[in-house]
N, C-alpha and C positions, 0 to 999 in steps of 0.2 A: 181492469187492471187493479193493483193491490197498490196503495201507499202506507209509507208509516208514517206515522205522526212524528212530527220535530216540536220544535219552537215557535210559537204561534198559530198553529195549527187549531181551529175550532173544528173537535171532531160533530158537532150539532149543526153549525152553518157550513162547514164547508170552507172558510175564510180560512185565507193563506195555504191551504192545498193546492198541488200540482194543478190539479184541472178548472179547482177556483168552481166546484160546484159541491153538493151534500154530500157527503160519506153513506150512501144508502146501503150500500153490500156494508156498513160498519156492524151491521147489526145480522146479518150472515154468520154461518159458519166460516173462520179461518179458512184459505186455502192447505190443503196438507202440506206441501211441498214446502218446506222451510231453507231459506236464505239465509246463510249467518256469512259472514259480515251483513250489515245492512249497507252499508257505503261504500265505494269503489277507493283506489288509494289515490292522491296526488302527489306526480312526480314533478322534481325539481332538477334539470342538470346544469352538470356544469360547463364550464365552457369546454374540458376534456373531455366532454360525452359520456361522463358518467353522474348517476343519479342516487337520491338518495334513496327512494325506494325504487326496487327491480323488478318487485311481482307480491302478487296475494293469493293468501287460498281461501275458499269461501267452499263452506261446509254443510249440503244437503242434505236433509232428511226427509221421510217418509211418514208422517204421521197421521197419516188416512189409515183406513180400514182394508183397504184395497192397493193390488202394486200398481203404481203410474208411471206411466212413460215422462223425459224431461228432455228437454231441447235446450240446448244454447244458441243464441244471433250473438255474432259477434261481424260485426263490418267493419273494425275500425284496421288500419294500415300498422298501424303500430303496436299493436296486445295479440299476444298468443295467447290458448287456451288448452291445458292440459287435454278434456276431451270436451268434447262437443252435444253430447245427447249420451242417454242412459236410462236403466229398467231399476229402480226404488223398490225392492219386497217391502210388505207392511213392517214401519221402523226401523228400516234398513239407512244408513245413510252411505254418504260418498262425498271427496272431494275434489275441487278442482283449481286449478292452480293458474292466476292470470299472470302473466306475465309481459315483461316492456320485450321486443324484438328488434333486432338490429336497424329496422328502420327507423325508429326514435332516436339513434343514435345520431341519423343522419338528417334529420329535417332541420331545416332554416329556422334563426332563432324564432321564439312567435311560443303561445299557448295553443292549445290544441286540446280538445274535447272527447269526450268517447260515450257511451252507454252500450251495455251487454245489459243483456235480456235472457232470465232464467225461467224457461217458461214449463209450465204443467204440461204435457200435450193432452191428459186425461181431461182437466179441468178447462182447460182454456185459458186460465190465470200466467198470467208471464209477469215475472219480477225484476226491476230494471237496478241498475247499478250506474252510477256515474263516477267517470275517469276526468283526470286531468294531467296532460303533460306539459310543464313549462321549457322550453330549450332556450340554450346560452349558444352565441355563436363560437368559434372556434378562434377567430382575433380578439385577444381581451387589450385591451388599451387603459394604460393606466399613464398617469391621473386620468380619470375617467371623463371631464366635460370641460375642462377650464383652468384658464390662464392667463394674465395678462401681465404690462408693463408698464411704468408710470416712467414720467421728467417731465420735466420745463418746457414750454414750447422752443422747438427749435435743436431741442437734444441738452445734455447728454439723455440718456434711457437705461433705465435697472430694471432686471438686469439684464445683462448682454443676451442670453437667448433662454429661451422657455426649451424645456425636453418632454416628449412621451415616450413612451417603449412597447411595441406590439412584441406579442407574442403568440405565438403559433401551437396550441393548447392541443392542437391534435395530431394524427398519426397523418402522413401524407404532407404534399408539397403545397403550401396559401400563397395566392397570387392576392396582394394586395395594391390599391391606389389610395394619393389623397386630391378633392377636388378645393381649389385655392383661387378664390377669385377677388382677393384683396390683394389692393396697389401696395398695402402697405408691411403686408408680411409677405416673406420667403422661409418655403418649407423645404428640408433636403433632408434626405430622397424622399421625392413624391411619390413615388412605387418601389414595388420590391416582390422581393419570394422568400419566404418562410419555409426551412424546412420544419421536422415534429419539431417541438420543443423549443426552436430557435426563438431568439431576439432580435429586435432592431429598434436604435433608439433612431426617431426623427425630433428633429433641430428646426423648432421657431427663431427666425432673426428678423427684426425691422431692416426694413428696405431705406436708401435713403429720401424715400416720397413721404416719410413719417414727419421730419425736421420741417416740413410744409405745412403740416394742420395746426389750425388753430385750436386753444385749449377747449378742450373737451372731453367726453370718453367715446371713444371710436369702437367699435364692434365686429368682429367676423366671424361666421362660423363655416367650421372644414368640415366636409365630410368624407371619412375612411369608409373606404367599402372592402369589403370581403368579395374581392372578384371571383372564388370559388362559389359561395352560397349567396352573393350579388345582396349580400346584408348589409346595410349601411347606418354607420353609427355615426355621432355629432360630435365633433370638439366647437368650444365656445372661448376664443382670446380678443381681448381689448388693450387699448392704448389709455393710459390716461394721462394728458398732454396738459400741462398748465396746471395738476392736480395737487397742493395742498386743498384737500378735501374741503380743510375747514375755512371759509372764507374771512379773511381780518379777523385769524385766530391772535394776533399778537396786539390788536385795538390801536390798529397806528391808524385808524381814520381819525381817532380824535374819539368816537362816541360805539354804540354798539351797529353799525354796520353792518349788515349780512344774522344777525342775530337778533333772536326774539327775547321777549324778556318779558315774562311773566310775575307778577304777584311784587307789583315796584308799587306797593303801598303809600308809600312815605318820600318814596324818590331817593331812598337810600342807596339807592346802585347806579354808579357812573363810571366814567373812564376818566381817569386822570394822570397829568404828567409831571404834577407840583412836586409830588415826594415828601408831601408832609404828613402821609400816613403811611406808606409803603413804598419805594423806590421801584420802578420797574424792571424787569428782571432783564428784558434787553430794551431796544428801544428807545422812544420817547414816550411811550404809552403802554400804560395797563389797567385793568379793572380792577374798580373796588367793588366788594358785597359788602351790604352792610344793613340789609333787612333786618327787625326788630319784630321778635315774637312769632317767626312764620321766615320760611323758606322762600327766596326768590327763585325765577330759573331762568337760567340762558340757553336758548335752543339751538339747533339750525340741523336743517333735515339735509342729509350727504346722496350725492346720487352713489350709488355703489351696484355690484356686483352679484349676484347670488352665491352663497358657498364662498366669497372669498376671505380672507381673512384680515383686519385691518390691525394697526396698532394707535393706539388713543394716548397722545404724550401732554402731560399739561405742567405747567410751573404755579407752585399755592404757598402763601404768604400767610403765616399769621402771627403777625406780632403781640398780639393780647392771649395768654392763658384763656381759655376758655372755662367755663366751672360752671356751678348752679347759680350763684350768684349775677355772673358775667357770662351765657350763655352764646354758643355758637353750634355752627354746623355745616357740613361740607357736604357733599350727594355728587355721584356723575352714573349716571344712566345711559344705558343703550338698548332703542327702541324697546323701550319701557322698561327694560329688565336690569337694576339696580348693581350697578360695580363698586358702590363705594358708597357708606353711610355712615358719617363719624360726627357724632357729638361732643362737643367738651374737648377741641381741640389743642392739642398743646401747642406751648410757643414756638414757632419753627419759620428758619430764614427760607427763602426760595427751595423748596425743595419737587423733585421732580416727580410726578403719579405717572404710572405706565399702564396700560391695560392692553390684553390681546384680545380683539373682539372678532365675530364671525355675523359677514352680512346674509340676512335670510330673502331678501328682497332686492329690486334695482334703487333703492333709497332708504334711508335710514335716520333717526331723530337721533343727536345726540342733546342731551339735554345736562345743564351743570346746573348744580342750586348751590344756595349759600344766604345761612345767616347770620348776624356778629349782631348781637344787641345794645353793647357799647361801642364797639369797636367797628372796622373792618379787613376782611380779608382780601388779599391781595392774589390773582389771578390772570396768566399770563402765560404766550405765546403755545396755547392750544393749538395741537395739527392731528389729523386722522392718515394714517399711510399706509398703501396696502401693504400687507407684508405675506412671504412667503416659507411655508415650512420646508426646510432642508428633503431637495431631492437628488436622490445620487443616479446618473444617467448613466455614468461609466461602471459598471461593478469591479472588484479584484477578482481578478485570476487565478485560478489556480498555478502552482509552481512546484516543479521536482527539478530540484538542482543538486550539484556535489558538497560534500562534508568543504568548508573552507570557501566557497564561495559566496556571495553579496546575493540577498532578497529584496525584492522589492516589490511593495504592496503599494496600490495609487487606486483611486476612485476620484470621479468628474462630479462633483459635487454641486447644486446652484442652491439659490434661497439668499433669504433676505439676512445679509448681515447683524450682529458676529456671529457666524458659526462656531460651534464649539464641536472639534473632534475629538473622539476616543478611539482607541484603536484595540481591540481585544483580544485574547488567544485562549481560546476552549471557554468563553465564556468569563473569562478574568480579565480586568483594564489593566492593561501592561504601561509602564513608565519609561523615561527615556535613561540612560545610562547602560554605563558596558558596552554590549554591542548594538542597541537599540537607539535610533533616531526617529523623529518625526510621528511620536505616538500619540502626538496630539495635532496635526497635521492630516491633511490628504493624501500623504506619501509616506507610507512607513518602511525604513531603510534598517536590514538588519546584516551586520559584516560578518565575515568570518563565520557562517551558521555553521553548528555540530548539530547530532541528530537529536538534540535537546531541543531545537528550534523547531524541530516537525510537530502540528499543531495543528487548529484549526482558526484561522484569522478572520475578523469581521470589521467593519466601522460604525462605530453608531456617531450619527452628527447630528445636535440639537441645535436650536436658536427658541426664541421666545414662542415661534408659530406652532413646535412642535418637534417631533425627534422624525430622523430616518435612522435605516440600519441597513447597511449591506449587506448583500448576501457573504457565505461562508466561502473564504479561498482556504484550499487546504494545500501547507506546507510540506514537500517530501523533502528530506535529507538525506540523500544516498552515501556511503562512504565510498570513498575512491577506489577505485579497483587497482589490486597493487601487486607488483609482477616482485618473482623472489626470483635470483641468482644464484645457485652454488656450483662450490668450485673446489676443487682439490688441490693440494699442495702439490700434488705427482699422483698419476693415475694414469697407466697401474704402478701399483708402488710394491716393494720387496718387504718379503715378511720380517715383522718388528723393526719395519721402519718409522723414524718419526713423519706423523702427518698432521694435517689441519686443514681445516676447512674454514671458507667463507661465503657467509650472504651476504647479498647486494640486495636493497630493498628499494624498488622503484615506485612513489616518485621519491626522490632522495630526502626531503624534509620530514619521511615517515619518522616517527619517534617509535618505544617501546623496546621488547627483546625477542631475539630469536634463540629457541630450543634445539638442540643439535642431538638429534639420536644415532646409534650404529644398531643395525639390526634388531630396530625397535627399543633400546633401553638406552634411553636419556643419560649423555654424560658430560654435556654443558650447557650452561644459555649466557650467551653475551648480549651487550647492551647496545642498538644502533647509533654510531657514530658516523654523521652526513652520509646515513642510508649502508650503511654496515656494519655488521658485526661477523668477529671471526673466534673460531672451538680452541681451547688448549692443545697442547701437541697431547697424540695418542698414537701408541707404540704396537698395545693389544688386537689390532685386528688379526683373528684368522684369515689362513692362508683359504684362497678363493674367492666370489665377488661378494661384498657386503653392502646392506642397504645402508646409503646416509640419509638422514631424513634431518630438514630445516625446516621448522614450525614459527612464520614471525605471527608475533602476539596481536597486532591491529592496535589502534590507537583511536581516539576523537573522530580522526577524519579517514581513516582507511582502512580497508578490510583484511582480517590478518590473510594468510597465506600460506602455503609449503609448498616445498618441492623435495625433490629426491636425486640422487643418482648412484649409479653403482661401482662402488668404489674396489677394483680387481687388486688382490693382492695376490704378489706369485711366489713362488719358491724359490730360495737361493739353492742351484745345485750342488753339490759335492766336489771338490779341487782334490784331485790325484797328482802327487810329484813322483815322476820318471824312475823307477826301482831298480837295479843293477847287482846284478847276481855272476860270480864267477862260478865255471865250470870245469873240475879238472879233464883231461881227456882221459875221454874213455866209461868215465863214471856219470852215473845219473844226479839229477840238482831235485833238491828236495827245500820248495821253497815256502816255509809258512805260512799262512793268510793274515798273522796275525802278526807278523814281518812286514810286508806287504801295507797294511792298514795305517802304522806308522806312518805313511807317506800320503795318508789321506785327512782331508777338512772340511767341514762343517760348517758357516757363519749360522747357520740357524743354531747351531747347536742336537742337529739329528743325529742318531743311530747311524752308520752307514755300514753296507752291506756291500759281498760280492753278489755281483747277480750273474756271473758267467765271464767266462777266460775263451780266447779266443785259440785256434790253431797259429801255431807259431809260423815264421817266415818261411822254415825250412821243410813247413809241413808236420811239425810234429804236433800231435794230440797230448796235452797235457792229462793226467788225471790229480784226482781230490778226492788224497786219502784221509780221512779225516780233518779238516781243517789243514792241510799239507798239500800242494802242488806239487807233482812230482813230473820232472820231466827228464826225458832220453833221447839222446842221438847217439845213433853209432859211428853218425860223422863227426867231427869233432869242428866245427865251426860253428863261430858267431851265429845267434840267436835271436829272435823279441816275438815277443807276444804281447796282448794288449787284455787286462781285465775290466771286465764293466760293475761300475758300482753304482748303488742308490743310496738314496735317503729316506726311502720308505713313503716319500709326497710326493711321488714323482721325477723329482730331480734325479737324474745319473749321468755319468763322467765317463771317462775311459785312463786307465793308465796303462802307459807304456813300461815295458818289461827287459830289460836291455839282459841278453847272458852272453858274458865272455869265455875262453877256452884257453883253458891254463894246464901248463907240461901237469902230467902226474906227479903227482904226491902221495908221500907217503903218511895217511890220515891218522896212525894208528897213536891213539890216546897214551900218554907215557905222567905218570905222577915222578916227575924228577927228584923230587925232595920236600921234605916238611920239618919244619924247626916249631918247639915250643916255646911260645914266649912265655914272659914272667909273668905275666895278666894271667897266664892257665888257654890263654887260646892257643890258634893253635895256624904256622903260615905254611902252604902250600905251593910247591913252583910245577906247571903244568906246563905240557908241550902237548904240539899236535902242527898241524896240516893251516899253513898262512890260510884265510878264505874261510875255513870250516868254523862250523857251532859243535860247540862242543858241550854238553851237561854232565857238573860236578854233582855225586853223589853222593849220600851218607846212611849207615845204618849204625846201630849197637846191638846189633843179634846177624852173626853171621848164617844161622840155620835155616834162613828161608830167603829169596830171593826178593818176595813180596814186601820186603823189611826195607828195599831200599829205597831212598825222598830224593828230589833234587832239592840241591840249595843254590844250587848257580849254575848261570848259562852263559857264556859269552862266544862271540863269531871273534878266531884270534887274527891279530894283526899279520903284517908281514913277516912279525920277526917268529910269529908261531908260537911264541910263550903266552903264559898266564898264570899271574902270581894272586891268591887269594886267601885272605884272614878269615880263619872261621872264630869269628869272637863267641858264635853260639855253645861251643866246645868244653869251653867251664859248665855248662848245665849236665855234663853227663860223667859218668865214670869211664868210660871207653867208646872211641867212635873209629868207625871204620869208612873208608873214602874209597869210592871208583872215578874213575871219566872214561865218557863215552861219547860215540859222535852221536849228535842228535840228528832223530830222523824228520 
């Protein structure tokens, strides 16, 4: 077989090669068959069964003299292989392409090994490749190993319950348990199912068998199994009962107690309750430092936790300026590694040092020095407490609510007091005021949201141990869906009538305006008043159905809207009044249409027309001779006929036609007499037939017949006269007069 040489490799001994003997083929011709990559790839998944590398390709060549045959072994369950074997021409090369197969996807967390083997078949030489795959199980559990809870023997206990949250990383349904064999915790729910992507938080609480131990640190550890792939992962939670860490941190024994004390030269460091060099900060006791020329130190080694995280509270006193002259110095370390190193301290009453420390071990040195050359400092009621960074167990929700309704954002928050909230939207710290409350709280309350409020909302909550952050809930704002009303004054309504219309805009506290079209062309917009608004009158609709259209404008909270209807305008038809014509016996009635028409009306103001006369009672067939009715009997009795009229839009009417039968008369036109008046006109006395029309005529050229005008027409009374002024008559030198009956 072929090796290449790495790191450490002695190609002369052999030392640190594969087979850990000489390199003798070192000194051989090369194999032809070349391998490029030289190493295989390692893969990494995650707990969604995806990885970071998926496949490689490794690129063959032929660099003999001669073509050679090539084999691939591959045995492993999880790598595919583009191809498997192949024929090399001299310099010919080829590749192949390894690849991760659905079955990696599916194995139990764990590392896993492989080697492919590229072999010469010519040569006999095979060249190895080595694979790595790591797999993440499919329940990821976070905090991932630990937690615990501190008090007093006997209770109370901070804080009330510790959270994890499994989560189900993959596609398909996880049957998970937890196994819990401590008196003194209860876990809910011990089991469950996961579908993809799902959560579940599970709830540590102390049981009341806790309030019974005496001080100490108690321990247990659960184990989650993945009942699918039967992978079992470890949680680690402890009690610590009776636990200020630091023992007679506050020096109320009187002397150093539970503490060590290193580099007491001089005996310059003691516990005192006199107050003649520093007054104790609580108590009846506290420490002086007061080592000269070199640093003392107070120890005391803490049992603690791995990974957990503590906070180191101390009270420091120093009454004397420190300086070059008058030197001092303060130090607090934890296991071994330096939090605080101040020389040349300045004067300062009780003031308080905090430190957030993280334990790497089950025990822990904390160590304090201190030196005052003239003076001393004053040191007091030191405690170590675990403390815990902000977790949020409950996430926010997503929410799609209406324009005008109440949001509400809430997350389940633990950790070690104070928490500090922020409440965010799109990545900006929002503030309380307007309609926002509680944005610095676990519960953010936003009233009356508009779709200004739609966002993306998170928490982030800090304390001294560290930050958490929510996940994102995103806010919808939908506007209200909003119903329009219209309504007509009268529909159908008569033409050029007054009309108007109204919207109703549901829900009634809509605000904004609605738009009022007729057949498309806008010709009002009123303002909604408690969900109404109503058009101007309008007179102009044409006659037949018109579209109304009501466009409301939408507001903040609701979406505008239209509606329509068709608003029928009809025809007013035609009013005919009852016409009455005498008939002398014997003689035909010649009755005008344009006699007749007099007795006809219009509210619209139309044209109206005859559109046809009917057969009279008696049976007689009118004719229309020219704009003229002419009718006959040779009976001589009462008459009626009925003509029909329009308005050209449809409208028509009927009028009734009355003719009476009067003795004969004698028709015949007579000019009785004509007197000149002193104007130069000129009066005329006419006679004729009670009943009859008679037309007064004029010429001033007797030679042609064509020469004659009407100038007056009248139907005479009872008494058969007719007296008429021709004031036209001064306009000529000579005028000459006929009457005739009109036909």
């Amino acid at each position: 077989n072929a090796f290449y040489a790495g790191p450490g490799y002695d190609l002369c001994t052999g030392i640190g090669t594969p087979n850990g003997t000489n390199l003798i083929n070192a000194l051989i011709n090369p194999d032809p068959l070349i391998v490029i990559s030289n190493y295989g790839f390692n893969a990494i998944g995650s707990p969604a069964g995806t990885f970071n590398v998926t496949s490689q390709t490794f690129y063959l060549t032929n660099t003999g003299a001669a073509t050679l045959e090539w084999s691939l072994i591959n045995t492993s369950a999880w790598l595919d292989v583009s191809m498997s074997s192949g024929t090399l021409a001299v310099g010919a090369s080829n590749s192949v392409v390894v690849s991760l197969n659905t079955v990696a996807s599916n194995l139990n967390a764990g590392t896993y090994t492989a080697s492919l083997w590229f072999s010469n078949v010519t040569s006999g030489v095979a060249h190895g490749r080595q694979f790595s795959l790591k797999t993440s199980d499919a329940l990821v559990i976070l905090p991932t190993n630990y937690f615990s809870f501190i008090g007093p023997s006997g209770g109370p206990f901070a804080p009330a319950s510790q959270g994890i949250i499994l989560t189900n990383a993959r596609s398909g349904l996880l049957n998970w348990g937890i196994n819990n064999t401590s008196a003194w915790f209860d876990v809910s729910p011990a089991s469950g199912s996961l579908s993809s992507g799902a959560q579940a938080s599970m709830t540590f609480t102390l049981t009341p068998a806790v309030t019974n131990l005496a001080n100490g640190i108690y321990a247990a550890t659960f184990q989650v199994t993945n009942l699918a792939s039967q992978f079992v992962q470890v949680i680690t939670g402890s009690v610590l009962v009776g636990q200020p860490l630091v023992q007679n941190g506050g020096f109320e024994t009187g002397d150093f107690t539970s503490w060590t004390l290193n580099g007491d030269a001089g005996n310059f460091n003691y516990v005192d309750s006199s107050g003649s060099f520093v007054a104790p900060h609580s108590g009846t006791y506290c420490a002086l430092l007061g080592e000269s020329g070199f640093l003392a130190y107070l120890s005391q080694t803490l049992p603690t936790a791995a990974g957990q995280k503590y906070l180191i509270s101390l009270w420091l006193n120093n009454p004397l300026k420190g300086s070059p002259s008058n030197p001092n110095e303060f130090s607090v370390s934890w296991n071994g590694s330096t939090l605080y190193d101040k020389v040349n301290i300045a004067k300062i009453g009780w003031t308080n040092m905090q430190f957030v420390v993280k334990a790497t071990g089950s025990s822990t040195v904390l160590q304090i020095g201190g030196q005052d050359d003239n003076y001393y400092l004053g040191l007091d009621d030191v405690t170590v407490t675990p403390g815990f960074a902000p977790a949020i167990s409950t996430q926010p929700t997503n929410l799609t609510i209406l324009s005008g309704s109440n949001a509400v954002f809430s997350a389940t928050v633990s950790g070690s007091a104070p928490l500090v909230y922020q409440w965010r939207k799109n990545g900006t710290n929002i503030s309380n005021g307007g309609n926002i409350s509680g944005a610095t709280s676990n519960v953010l309350t936003l009233t009356a949201v508009t779709t200004n409020s739609s966002g993306n909302y998170n928490l982030s909550v800090t304390n001294i141990f560290g930050v958490s952050t929510s996940s994102v809930a995103t806010l919808t704002v939908n506007l209200i869906s909003t119903g329009l009303a219209l309504d007509s004054s009268a529909n159908p309504s008569g033409y050029k009538d007054n009309l108007s219309f109204t919207a109703a805009v549901t829900p009634a506290n809509a605000s904004g305006t609605v738009q009022f079209f007729t057949n498309g062309a806008a010709f009002d917009t009123g303002t909604l008043v408690a969900g109404q608004a109503a058009s101007t009158n309008i007179a102009s609709l044409p006659r037949g159905t018109n579209l109304i259209t009501a466009i409301y404008s939408g507001d903040a909270n609701d979406l505008p809207a239209t509606n329509t209807l068709a608003q029928i305008v009809t025809n007013h038809p035609p009013v005919a009044a009852t016409a009455f014509y005498r008939r002398a016996a014997g003689s035909s009635l010649d009755i005008a249409v344009a006699d007749l028409a007099t007795n006809w009306t219009d509210v619209d103001g139309d044209i109206i027309s005859l559109a046809g006369f009917s057969v009279s009672t008696n049976g007689v067939t009118l004719t229309n001779n020219a704009g003229t009715l002419v009718y006959f009997n040779s009976n001589n009795v009462a008459d009626q006929f009925s003509c029909a009229i329009s308005d050209g839009w449809g409208g028509t009417n009927f009028q009734t036609v009355n003719i009476t039968v009067v003795p004969p008369v004698n028709p015949t036109p007579n000019i009785t007499g004509m007197a000149a008046n002193t104007n130069g006109s000129f009066t005329l006395n006419l006679a004729g037939a009670s009943g009859y029309t008679y037309v007064l005529e004029t010429t001033t050229n007797l030679i042609s017949s064509a020469n004659w005008l009407p100038v007056a027409t009248n139907t005479l009374g009872t008494n058969g006269v007719w007296q008429f002024n021709d004031a036209q008559a001064t306009n000529f030198s000579q005028r000459f007069y006929r009457l005739k009956l009109a036909q």
